[in-house]
OpenMM code with the backbone's topology and positions (N, CA, C; nanometers):
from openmm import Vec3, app, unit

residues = "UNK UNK UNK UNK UNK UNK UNK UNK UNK UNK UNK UNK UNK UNK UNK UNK UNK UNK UNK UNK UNK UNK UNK UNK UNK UNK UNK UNK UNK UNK UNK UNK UNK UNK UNK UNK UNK UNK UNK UNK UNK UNK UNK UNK UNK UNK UNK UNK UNK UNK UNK UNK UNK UNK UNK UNK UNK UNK UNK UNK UNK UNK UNK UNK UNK UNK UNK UNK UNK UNK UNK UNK UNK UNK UNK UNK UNK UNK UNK UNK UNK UNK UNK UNK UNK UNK UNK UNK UNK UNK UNK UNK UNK UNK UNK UNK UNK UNK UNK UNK UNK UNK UNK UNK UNK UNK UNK UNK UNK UNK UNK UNK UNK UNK UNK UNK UNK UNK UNK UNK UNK UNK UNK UNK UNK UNK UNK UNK UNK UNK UNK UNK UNK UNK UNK UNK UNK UNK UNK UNK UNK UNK UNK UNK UNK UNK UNK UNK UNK UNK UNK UNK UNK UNK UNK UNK UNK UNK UNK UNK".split()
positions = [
    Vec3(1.5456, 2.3440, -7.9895),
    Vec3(1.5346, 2.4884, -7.9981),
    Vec3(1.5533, 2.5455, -7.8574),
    Vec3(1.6300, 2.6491, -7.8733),
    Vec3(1.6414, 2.7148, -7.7219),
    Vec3(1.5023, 2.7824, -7.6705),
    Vec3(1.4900, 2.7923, -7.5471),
    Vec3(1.3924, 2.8344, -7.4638),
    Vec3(1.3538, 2.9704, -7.4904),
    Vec3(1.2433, 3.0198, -7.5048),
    Vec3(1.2347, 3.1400, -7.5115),
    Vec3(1.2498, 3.1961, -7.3647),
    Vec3(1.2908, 3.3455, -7.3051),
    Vec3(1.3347, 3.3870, -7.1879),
    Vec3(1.1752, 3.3841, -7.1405),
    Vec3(1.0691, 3.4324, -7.2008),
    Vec3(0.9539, 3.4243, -7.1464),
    Vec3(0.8852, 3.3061, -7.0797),
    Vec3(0.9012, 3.1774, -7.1415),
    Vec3(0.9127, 3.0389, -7.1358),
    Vec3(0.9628, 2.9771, -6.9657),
    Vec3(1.0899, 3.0506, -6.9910),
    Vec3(1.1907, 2.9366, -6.9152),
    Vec3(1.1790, 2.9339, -6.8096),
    Vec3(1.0591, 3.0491, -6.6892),
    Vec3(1.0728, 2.9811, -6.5643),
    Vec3(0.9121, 2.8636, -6.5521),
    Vec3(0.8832, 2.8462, -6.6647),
    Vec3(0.7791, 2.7578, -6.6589),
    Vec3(0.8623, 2.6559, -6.7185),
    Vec3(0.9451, 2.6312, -6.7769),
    Vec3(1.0266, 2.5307, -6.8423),
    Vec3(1.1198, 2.4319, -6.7116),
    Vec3(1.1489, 2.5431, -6.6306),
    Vec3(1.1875, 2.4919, -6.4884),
    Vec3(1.1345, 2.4338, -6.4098),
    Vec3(1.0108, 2.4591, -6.3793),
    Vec3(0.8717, 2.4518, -6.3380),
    Vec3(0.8852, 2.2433, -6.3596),
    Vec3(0.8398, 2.2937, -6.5314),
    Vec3(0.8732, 2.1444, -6.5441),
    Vec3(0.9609, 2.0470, -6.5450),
    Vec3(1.0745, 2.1062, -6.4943),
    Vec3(1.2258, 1.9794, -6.4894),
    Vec3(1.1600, 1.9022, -6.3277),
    Vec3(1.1419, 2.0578, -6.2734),
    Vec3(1.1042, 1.9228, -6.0973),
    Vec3(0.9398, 1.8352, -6.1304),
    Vec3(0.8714, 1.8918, -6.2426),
    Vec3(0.7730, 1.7755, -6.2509),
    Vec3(0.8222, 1.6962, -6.3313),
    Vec3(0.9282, 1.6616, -6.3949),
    Vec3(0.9214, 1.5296, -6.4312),
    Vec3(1.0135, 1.4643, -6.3132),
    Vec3(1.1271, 1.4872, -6.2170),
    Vec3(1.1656, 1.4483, -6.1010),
    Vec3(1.0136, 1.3939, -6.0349),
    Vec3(0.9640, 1.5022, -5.9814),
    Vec3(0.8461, 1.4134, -5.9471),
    Vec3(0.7670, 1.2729, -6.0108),
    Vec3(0.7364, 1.3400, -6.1258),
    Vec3(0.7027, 1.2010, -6.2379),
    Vec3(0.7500, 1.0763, -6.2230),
    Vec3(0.9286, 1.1002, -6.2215),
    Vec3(0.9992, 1.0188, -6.2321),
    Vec3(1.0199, 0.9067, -6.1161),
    Vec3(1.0045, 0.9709, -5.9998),
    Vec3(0.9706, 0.8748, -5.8408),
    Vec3(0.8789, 0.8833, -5.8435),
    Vec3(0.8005, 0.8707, -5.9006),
    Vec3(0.6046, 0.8513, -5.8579),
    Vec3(0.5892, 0.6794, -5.9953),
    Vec3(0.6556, 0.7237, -6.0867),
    Vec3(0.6386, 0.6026, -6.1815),
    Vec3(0.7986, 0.4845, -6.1676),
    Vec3(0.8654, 0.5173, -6.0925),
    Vec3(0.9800, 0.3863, -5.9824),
    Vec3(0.9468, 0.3786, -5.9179),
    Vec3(0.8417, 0.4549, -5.8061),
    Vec3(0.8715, 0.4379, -5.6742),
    Vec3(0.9819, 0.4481, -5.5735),
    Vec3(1.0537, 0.5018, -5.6641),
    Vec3(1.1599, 0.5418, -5.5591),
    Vec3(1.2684, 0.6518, -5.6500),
    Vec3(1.3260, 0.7567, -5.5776),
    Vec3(1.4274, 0.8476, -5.6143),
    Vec3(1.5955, 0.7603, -5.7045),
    Vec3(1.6009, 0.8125, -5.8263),
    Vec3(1.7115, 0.7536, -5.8757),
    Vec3(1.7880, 0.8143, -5.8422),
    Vec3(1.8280, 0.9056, -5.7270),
    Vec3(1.8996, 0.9894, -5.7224),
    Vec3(1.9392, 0.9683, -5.5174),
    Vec3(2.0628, 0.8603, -5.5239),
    Vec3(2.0845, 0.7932, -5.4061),
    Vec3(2.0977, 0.9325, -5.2932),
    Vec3(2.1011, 1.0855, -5.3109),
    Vec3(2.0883, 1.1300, -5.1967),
    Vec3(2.0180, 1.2124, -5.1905),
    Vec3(1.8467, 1.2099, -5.2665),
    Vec3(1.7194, 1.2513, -5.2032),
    Vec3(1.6568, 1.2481, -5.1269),
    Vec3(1.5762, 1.3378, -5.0693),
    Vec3(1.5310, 1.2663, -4.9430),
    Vec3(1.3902, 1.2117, -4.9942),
    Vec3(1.3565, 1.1029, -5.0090),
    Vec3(1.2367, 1.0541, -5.0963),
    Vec3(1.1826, 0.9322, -5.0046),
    Vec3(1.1192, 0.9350, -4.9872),
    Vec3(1.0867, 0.7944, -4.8772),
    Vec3(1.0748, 0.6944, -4.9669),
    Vec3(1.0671, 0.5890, -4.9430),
    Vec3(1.0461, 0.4415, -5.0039),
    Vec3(0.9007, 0.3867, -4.9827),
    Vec3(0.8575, 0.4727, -4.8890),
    Vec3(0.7077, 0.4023, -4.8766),
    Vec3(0.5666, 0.5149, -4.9680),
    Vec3(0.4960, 0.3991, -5.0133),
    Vec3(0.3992, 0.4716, -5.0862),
    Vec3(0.3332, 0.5468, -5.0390),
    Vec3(0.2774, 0.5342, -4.9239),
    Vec3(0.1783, 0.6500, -4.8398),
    Vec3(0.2700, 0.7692, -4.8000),
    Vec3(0.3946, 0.7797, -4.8044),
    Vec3(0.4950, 0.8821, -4.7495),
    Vec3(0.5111, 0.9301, -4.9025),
    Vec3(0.4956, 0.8605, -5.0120),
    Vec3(0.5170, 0.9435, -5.1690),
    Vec3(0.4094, 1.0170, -5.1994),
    Vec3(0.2720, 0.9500, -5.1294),
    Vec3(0.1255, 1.0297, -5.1487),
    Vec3(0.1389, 1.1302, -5.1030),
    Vec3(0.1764, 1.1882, -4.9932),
    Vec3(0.1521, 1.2597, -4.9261),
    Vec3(0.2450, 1.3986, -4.9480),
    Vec3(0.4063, 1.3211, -5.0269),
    Vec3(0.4466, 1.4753, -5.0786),
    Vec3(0.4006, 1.4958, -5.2217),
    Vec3(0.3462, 1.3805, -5.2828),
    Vec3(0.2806, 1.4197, -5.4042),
    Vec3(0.1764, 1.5629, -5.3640),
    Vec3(0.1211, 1.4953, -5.2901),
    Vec3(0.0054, 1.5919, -5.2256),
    Vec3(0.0407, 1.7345, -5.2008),
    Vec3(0.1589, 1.6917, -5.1345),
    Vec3(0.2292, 1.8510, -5.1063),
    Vec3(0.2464, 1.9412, -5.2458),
    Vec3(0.3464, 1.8686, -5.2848),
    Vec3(0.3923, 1.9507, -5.4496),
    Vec3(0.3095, 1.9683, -5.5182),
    Vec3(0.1599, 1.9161, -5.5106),
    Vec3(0.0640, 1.9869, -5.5912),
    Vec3(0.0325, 2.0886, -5.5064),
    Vec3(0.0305, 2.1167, -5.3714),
    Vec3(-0.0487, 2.2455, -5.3245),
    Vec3(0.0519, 2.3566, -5.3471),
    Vec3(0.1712, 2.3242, -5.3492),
    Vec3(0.2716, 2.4140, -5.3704),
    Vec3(0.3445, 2.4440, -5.4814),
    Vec3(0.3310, 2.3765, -5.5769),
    Vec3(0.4293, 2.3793, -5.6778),
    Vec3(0.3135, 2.3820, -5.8123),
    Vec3(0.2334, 2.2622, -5.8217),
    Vec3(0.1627, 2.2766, -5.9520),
    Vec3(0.0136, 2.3348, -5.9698),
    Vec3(-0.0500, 2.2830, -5.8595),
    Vec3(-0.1020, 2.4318, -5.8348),
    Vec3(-0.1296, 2.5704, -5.8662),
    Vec3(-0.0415, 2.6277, -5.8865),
    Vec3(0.0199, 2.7694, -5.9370),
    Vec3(0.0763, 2.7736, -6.0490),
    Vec3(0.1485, 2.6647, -6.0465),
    Vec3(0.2150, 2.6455, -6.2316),
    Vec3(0.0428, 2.6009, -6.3358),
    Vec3(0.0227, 2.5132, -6.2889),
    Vec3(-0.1227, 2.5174, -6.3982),
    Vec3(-0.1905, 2.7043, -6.4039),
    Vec3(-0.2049, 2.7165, -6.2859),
    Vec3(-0.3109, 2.8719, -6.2917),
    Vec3(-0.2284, 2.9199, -6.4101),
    Vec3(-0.1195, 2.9773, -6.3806),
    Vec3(-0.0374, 3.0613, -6.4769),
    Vec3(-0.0591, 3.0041, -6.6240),
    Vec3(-0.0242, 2.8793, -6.6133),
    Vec3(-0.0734, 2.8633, -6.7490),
    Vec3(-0.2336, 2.8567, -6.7993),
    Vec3(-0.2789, 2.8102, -6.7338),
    Vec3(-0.4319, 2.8347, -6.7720),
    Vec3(-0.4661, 2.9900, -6.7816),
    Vec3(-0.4024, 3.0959, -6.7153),
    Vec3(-0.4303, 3.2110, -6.7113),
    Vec3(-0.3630, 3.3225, -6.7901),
    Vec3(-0.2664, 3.2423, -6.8272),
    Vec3(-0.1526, 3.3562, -6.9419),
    Vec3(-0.1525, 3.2809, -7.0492),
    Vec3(-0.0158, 3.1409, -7.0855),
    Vec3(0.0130, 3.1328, -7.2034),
    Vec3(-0.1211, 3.0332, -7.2418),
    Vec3(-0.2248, 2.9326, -7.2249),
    Vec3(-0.3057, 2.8835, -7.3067),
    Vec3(-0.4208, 3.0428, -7.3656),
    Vec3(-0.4374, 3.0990, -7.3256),
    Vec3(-0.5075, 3.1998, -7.4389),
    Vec3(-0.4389, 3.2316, -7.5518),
    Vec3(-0.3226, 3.2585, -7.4893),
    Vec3(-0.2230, 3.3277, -7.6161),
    Vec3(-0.2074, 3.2372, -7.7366),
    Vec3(-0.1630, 3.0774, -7.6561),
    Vec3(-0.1498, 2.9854, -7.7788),
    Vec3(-0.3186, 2.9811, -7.8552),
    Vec3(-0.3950, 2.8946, -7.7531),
    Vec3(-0.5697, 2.9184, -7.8475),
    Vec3(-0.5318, 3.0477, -7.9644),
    Vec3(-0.4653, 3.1844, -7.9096),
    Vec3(-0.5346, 3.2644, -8.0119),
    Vec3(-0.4234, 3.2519, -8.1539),
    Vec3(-0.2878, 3.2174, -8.0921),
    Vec3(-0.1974, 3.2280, -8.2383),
    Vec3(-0.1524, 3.1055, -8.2938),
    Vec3(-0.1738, 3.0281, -8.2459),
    Vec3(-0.1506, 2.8704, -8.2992),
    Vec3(-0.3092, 2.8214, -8.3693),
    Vec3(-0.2455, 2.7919, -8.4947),
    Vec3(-0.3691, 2.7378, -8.5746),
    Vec3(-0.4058, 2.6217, -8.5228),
    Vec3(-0.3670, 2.5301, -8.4542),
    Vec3(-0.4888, 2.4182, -8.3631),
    Vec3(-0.4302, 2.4353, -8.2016),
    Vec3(-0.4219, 2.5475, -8.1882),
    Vec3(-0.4154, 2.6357, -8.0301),
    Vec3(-0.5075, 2.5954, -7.9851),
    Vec3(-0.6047, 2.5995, -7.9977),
    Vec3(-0.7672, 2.5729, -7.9161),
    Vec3(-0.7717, 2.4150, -7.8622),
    Vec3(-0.7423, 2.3640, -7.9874),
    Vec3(-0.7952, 2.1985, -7.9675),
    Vec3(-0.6546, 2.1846, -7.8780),
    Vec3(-0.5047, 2.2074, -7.8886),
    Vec3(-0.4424, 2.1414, -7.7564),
    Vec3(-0.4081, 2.1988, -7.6491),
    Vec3(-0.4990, 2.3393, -7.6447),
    Vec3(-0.5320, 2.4234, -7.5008),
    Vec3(-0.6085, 2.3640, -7.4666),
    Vec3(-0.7278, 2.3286, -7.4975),
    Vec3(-0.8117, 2.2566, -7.5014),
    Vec3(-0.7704, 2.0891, -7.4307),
    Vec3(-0.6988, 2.0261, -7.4831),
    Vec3(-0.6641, 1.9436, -7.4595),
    Vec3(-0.5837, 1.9349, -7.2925),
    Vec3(-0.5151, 1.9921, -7.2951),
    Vec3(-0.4001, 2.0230, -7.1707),
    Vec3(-0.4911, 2.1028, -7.0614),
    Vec3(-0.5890, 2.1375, -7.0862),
    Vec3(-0.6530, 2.1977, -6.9709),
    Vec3(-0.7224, 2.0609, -6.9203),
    Vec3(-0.7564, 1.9899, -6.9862),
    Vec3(-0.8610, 1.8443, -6.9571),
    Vec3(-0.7507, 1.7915, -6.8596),
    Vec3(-0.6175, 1.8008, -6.8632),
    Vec3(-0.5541, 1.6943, -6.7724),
    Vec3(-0.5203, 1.7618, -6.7024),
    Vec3(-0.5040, 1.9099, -6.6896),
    Vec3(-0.4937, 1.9708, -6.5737),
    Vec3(-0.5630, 1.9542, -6.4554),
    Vec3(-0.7461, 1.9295, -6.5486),
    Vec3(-0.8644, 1.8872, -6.4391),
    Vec3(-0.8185, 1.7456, -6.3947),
    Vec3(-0.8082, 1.6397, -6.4540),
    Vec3(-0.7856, 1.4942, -6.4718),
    Vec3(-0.6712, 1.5075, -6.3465),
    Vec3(-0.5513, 1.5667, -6.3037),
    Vec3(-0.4615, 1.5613, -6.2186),
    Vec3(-0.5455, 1.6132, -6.1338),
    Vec3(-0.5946, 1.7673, -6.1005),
    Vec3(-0.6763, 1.7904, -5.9846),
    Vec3(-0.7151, 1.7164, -5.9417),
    Vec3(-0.8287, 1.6162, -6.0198),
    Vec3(-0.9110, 1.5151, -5.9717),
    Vec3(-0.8136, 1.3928, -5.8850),
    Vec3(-0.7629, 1.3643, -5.9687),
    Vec3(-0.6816, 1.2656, -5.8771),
    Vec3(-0.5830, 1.2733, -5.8104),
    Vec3(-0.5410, 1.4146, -5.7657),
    Vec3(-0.5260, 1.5129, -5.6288),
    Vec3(-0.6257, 1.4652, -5.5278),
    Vec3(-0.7273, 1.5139, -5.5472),
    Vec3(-0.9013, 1.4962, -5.4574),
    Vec3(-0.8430, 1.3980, -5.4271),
    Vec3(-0.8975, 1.3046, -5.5345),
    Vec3(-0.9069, 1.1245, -5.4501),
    Vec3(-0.7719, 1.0575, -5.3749),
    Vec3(-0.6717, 1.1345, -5.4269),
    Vec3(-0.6158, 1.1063, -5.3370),
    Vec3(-0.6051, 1.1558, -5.2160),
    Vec3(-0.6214, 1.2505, -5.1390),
    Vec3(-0.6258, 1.3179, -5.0486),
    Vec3(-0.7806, 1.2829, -4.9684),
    Vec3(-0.8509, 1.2273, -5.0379),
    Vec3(-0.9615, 1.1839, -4.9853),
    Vec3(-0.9717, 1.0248, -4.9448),
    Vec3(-0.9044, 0.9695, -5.0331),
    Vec3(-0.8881, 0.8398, -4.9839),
    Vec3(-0.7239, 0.7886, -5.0266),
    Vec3(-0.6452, 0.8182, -4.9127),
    Vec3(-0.5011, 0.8004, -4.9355),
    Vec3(-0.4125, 0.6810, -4.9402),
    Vec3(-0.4927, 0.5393, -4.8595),
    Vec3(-0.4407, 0.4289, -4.8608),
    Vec3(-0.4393, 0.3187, -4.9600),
    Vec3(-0.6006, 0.3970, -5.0964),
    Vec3(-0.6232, 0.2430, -5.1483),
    Vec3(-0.5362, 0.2610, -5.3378),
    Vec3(-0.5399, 0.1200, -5.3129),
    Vec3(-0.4454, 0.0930, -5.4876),
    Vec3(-0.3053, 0.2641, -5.4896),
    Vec3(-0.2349, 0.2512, -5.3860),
    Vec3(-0.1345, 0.3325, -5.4177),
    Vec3(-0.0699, 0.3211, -5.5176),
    Vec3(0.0110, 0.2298, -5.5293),
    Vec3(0.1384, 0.1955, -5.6343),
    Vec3(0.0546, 0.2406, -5.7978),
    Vec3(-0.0493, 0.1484, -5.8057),
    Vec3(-0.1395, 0.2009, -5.9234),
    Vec3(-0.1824, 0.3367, -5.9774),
    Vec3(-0.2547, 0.4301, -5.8781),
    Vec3(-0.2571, 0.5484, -5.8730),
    Vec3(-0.1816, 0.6717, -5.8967),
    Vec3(-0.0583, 0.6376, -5.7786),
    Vec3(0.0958, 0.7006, -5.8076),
    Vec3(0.1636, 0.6710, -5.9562),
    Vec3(0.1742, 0.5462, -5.9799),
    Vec3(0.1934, 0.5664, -6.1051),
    Vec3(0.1305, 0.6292, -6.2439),
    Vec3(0.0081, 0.6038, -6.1853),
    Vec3(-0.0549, 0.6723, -6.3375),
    Vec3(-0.0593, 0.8225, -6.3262),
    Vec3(-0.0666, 0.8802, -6.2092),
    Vec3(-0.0074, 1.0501, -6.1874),
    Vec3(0.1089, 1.0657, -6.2693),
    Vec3(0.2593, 0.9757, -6.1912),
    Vec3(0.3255, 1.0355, -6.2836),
    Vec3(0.3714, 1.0523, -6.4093),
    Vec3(0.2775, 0.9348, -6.4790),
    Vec3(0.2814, 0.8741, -6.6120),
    Vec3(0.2110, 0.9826, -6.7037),
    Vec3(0.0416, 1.0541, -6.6322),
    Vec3(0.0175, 1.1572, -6.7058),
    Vec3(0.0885, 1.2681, -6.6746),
    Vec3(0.1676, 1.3236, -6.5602),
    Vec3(0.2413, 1.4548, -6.5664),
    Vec3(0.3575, 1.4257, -6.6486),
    Vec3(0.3838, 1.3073, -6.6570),
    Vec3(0.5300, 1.3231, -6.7686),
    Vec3(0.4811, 1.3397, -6.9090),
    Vec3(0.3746, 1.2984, -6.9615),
    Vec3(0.3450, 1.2739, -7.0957),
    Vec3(0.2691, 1.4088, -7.0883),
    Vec3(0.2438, 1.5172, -7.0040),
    Vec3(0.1495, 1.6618, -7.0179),
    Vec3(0.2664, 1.7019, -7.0372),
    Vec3(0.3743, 1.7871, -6.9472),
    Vec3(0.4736, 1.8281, -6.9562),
    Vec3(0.5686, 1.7673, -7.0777),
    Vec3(0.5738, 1.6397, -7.1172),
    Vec3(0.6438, 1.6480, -7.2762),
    Vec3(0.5428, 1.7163, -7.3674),
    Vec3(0.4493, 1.7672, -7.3880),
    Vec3(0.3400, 1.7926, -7.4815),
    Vec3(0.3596, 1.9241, -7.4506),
    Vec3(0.3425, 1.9869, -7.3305),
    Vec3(0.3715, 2.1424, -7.3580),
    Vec3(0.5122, 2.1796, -7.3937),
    Vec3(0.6287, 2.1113, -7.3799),
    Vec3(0.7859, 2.1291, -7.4456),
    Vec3(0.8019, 2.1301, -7.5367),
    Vec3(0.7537, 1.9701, -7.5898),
    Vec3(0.7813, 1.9234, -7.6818),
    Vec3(0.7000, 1.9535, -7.8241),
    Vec3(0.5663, 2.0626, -7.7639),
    Vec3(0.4260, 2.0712, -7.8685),
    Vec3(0.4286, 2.2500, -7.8165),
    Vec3(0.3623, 2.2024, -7.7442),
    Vec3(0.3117, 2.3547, -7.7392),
    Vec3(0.3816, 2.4927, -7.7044),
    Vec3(0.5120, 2.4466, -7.6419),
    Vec3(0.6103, 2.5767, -7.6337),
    Vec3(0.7015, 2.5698, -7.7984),
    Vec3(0.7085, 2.4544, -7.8569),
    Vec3(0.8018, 2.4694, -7.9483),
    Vec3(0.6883, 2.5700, -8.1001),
    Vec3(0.5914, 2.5454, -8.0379),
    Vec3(0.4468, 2.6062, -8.1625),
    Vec3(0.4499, 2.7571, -8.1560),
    Vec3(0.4673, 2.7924, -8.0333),
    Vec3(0.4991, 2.8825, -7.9704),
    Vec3(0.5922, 3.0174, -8.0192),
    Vec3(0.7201, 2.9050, -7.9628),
    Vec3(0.7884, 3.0224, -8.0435),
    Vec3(0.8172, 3.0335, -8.1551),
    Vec3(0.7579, 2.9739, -8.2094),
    Vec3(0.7567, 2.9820, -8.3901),
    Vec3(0.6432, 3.0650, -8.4451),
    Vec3(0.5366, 3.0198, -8.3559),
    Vec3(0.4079, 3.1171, -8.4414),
    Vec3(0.4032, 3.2497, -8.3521),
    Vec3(0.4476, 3.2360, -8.1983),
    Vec3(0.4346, 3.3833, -8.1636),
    Vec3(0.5246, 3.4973, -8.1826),
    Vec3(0.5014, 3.6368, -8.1809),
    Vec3(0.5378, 3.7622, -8.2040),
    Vec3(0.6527, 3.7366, -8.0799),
    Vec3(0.8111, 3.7950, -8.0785),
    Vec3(0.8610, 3.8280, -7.9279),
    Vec3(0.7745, 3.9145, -7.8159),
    Vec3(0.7357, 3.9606, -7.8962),
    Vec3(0.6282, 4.0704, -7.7628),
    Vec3(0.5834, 3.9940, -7.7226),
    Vec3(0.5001, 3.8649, -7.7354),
    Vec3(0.3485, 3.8613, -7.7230),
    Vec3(0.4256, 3.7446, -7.5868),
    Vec3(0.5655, 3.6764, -7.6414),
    Vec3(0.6309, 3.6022, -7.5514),
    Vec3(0.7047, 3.6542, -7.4235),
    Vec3(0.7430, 3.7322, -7.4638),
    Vec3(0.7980, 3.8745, -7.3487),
    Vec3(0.6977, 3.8818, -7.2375),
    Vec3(0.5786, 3.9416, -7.2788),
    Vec3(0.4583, 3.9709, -7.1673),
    Vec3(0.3824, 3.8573, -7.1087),
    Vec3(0.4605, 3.7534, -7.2247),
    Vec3(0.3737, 3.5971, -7.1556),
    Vec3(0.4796, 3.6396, -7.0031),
    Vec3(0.6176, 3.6145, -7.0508),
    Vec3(0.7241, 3.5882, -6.9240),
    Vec3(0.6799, 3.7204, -6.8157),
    Vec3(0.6444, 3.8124, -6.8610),
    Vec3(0.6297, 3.9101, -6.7208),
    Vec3(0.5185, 3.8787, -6.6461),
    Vec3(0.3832, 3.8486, -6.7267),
    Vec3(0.2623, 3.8382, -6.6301),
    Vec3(0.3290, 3.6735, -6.5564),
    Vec3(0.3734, 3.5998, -6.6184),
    Vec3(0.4266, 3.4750, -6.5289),
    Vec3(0.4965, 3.5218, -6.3941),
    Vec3(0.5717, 3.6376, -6.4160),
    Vec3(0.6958, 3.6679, -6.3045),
    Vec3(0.6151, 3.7483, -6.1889),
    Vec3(0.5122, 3.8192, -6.2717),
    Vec3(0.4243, 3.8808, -6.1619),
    Vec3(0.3347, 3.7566, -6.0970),
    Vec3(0.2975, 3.6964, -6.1538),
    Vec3(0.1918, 3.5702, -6.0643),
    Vec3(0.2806, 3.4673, -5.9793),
    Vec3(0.4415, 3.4554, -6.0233),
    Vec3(0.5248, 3.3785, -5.9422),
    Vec3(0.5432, 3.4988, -5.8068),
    Vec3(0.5178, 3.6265, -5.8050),
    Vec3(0.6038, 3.6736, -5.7054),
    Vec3(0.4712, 3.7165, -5.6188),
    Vec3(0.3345, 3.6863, -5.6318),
    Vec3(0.2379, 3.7417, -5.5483),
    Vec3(0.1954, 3.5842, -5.4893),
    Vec3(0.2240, 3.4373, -5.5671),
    Vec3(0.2146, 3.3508, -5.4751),
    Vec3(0.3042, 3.2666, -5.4713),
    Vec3(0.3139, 3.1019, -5.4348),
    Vec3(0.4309, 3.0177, -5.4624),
    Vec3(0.4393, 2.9539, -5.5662),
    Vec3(0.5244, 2.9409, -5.6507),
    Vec3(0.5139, 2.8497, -5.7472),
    Vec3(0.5954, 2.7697, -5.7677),
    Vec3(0.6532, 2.6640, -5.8162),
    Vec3(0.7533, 2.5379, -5.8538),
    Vec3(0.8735, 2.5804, -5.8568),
    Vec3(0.9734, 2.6108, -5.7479),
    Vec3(1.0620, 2.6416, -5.7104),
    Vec3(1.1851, 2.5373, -5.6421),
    Vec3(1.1215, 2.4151, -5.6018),
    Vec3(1.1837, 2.3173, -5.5764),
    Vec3(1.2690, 2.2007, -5.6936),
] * unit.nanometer
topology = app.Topology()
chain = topology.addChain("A")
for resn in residues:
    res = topology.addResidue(resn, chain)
    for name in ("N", "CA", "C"):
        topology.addAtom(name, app.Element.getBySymbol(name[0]), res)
């Protein structure tokens, strides 16, 4: 199903998290002219980055615009707003620890980051935007996309 216009700069949002995903669970960029380091403590550390800059702000927005909307018009809205907010915390958290303790069980760690941002981000595509535009009103998707465009343009959001 095509993207709704309200949708799609959070839909973008998520193409560079699964790039991310995607070198966090190889360990390395499939893409021979990234600039991606090869070493794990140099992947921690822009992991680290792209969450202060990129997801960061993409969770708020969604925690702050479209999961109410879905909770209120999707008949099990609640339970996988509900759900997707838990790993929003679950990534924060292991943001923290990593940033708090950056050297130990990398490869392990890194991978299971990008293993849950790929399997969150298929669940809001693949689940919760497609629920979306089926059970929501165009309005209600419209004003999702503007309050998004207003919260992308007062801070940074997943632009890379």
């Amino acid at each position: 199903m095509k993207r709704h216009a309200g949708l799609v700069p959070l839909s973008r949002d998520h193409h560079h998290g699964l790039v991310m995903a995607q070198r966090l669970i190889l360990g390395r960029s499939t893409n021979p002219r990234a600039d991606w380091p090869d070493d794990r403590a140099q992947q921690a550390a822009r992991l680290i980055d792209f969450f202060e800059t990129d997801l960061r702000a993409h969770f708020e927005a969604e925690e702050a615009h479209v999961f109410p909307a879905a909770a209120r018009d999707l008949g099990e809205g609640a339970r996988l707003t509900g759900a997707l907010i838990a790993e929003h915390g679950t990534m924060r958290a292991m943001i923290r620890d990593l940033a708090a303790e950056p050297a130990a069980r990398l490869d392990e760690r890194l991978t299971a980051f990008g293993e849950l941002l790929r399997a969150h981000i298929h669940t809001e595509e693949r689940v919760l935007f497609e629920q979306m535009q089926t059970a929501c009103d165009p309005e209600v998707l419209e004003t999702l996309g503007a309050r998004i465009a207003d919260a992308a343009a007062v801070g940074p959001g997943c632009r890379r």
